[in-house]
C-alpha positions in Angstrom: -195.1 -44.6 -72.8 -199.1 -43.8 -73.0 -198.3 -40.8 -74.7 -196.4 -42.6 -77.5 -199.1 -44.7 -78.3 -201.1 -41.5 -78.7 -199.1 -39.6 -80.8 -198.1 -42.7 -82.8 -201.9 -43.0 -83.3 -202.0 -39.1 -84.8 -199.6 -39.4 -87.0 -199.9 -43.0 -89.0 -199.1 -42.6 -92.9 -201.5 -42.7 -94.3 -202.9 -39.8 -92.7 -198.9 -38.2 -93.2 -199.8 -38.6 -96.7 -202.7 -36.6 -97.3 -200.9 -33.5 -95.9 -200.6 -31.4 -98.9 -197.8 -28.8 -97.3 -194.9 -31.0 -98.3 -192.7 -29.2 -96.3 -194.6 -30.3 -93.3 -195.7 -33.6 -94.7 -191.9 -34.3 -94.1 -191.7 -32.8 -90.6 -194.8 -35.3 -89.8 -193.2 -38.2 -91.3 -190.0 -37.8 -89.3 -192.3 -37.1 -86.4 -193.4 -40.3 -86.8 -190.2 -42.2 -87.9 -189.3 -41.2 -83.8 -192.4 -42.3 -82.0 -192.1 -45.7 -84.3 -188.2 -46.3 -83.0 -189.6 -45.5 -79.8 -192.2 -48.7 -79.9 -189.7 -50.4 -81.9 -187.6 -50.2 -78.8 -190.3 -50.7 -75.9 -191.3 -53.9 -77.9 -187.5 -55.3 -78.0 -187.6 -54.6 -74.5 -190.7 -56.6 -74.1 -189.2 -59.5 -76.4 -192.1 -58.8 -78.9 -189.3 -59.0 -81.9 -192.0 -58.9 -84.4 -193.6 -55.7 -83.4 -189.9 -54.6 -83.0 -189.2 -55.2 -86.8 -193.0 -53.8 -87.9 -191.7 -50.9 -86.1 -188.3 -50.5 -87.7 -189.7 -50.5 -90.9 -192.5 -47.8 -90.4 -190.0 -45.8 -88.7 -188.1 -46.5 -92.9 -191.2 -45.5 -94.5 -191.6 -42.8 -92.7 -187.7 -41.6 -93.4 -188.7 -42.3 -97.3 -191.4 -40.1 -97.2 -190.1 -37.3 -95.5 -187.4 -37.3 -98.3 -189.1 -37.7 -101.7 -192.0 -35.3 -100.0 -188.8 -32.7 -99.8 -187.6 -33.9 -103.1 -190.8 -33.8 -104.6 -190.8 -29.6 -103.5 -188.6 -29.1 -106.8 -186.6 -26.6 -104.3 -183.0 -26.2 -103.8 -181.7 -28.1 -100.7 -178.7 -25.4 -100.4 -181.5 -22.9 -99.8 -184.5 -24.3 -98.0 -184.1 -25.1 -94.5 -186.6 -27.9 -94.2 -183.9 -29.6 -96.2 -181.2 -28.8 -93.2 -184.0 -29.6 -90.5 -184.1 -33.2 -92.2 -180.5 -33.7 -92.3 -180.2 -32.8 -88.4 -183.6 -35.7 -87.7 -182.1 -38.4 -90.0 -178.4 -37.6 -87.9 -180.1 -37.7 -84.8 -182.2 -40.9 -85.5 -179.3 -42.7 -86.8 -177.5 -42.2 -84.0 -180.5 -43.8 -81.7 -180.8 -46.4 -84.0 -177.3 -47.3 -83.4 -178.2 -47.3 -80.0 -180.6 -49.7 -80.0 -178.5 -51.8 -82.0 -175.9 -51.7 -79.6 -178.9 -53.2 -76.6 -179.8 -56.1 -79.6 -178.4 -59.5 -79.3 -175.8 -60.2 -82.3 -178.3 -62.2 -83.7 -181.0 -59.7 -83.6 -179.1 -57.1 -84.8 -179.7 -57.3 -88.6 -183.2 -55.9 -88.8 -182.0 -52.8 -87.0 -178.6 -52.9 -89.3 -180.9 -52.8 -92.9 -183.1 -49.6 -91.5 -180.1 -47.6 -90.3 -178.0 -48.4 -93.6 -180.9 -47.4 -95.5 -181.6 -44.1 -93.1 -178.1 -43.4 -93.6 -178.3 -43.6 -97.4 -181.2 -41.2 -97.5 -179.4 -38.8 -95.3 -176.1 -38.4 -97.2 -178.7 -37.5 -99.9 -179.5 -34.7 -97.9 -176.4 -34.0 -96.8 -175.3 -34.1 -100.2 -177.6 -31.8 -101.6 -177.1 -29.2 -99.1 -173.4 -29.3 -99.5 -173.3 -29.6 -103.1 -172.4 -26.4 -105.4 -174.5 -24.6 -107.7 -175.0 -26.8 -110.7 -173.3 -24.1 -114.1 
């Protein structure tokens, strides 16, 4: 799990956000949304529930970011494929977050519950988008 740590380290925000490709500003932040669900779920393991829910939430913000930095492209999801690379991350991340709801205690649960509702908000977005027909 070393290796997390490190590439957690690379990739914090704030350094996300001052990437000026925004195309790959949201492949970093989605980067980083993963390594965070991976600490999130090392420190569940480890009982640390606070560093579990600090986790959850970066991996949020990092989901958010990778969005309205592909929203902010003014390009046409149907078209690009960073759009379609984001849908297939936010899929695959809600299904992991599901996951490690499923390990949580009933009464742990929630935090996970509000990030993945919220994941899965900003990926019908994107799904929606990409699916949607050319506006007349």
């Amino acid at each position: 799990m070393q290796w997390i740590l490190v590439l957690t380290l690379a990739f914090d925000l704030a350094t996300i956000k001052s990437e000026p490709n925004l195309e790959k500003r949201s492949e970093l932040a989605l980067t980083n949304a993963n390594a965070a669900l991976d600490l999130a779920r090392e420190a569940y393991t480890k009982g640390d529930l606070d560093r579990t829910e600090t986790n959850l939430n970066e991996v949020l913000d990092s989901v958010d970011l990778a969005y309205q930095s592909l929203s902010d492209t003014g390009k046409d999801p149907r078209k690009d494929r960073f759009f379609k690379q984001a849908e297939l991350k936010t899929r695959a991340l809600l299904r992991r977050l599901e996951g490690l709801g499923q390990t949580m205690s009933a009464a742990d649960r929630g935090i996970v519950e509000k990030v993945k509702d919220e994941v899965s908000e900003i990926h019908d977005n994107l799904l929606t988008g990409i699916m949607s027909k050319k506006k007349k």
